[in-house]
N, C-alpha and C positions, 0 to 999 in steps of 0.2 A: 246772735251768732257769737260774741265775743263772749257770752255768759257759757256757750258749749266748750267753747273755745279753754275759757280759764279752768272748768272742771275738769277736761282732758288735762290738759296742763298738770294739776293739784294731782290727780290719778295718776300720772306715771310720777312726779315727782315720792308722791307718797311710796310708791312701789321700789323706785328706786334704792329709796334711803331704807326699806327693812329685808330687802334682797340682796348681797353682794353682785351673784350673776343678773339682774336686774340693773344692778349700776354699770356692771363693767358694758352692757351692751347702749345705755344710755349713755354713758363717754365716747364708746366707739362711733353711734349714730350722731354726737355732739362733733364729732370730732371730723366726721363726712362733711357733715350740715357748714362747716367753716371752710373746707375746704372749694368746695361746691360756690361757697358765696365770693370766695375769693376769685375763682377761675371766673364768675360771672363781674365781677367788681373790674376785670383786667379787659373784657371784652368793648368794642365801639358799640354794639347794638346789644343792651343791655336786658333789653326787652325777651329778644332771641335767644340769647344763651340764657335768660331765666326759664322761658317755654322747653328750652332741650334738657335743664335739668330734671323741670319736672316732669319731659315725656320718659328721661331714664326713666326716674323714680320710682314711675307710673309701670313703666316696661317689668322693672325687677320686683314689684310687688308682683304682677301677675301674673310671672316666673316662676315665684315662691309658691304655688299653689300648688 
């Protein structure tokens, strides 16, 4: 899993850095993904509020369709 994992990784990395609009939407989802960990970092049941960000998550992908 971790080997899928790191080639994901390396592929938007790489996309990133020869697309500007590629980046800018990588900063912006960087910029979610901190925001996200901090609201769950502040919560007592840490568990929970990790589960509701990934049911957003999950919600506004299938949104997006």
């Amino acid at each position: 899993m971790s080997i899928l994992l790191r080639k994901l990784a390396r592929y938007v990395t790489q996309k990133a850095a020869s697309d500007p609009e590629a980046r800018e939407k990588v900063a912006r989802a960087a910029s979610g993904l901190v925001k996200e960990a901090k609201q769950i970092a502040k919560e007592d049941d840490r568990a929970y509020a990790a589960g509701r960000a990934f049911r957003r998550a999950f919600d506004k992908l299938q949104n997006d369709r």
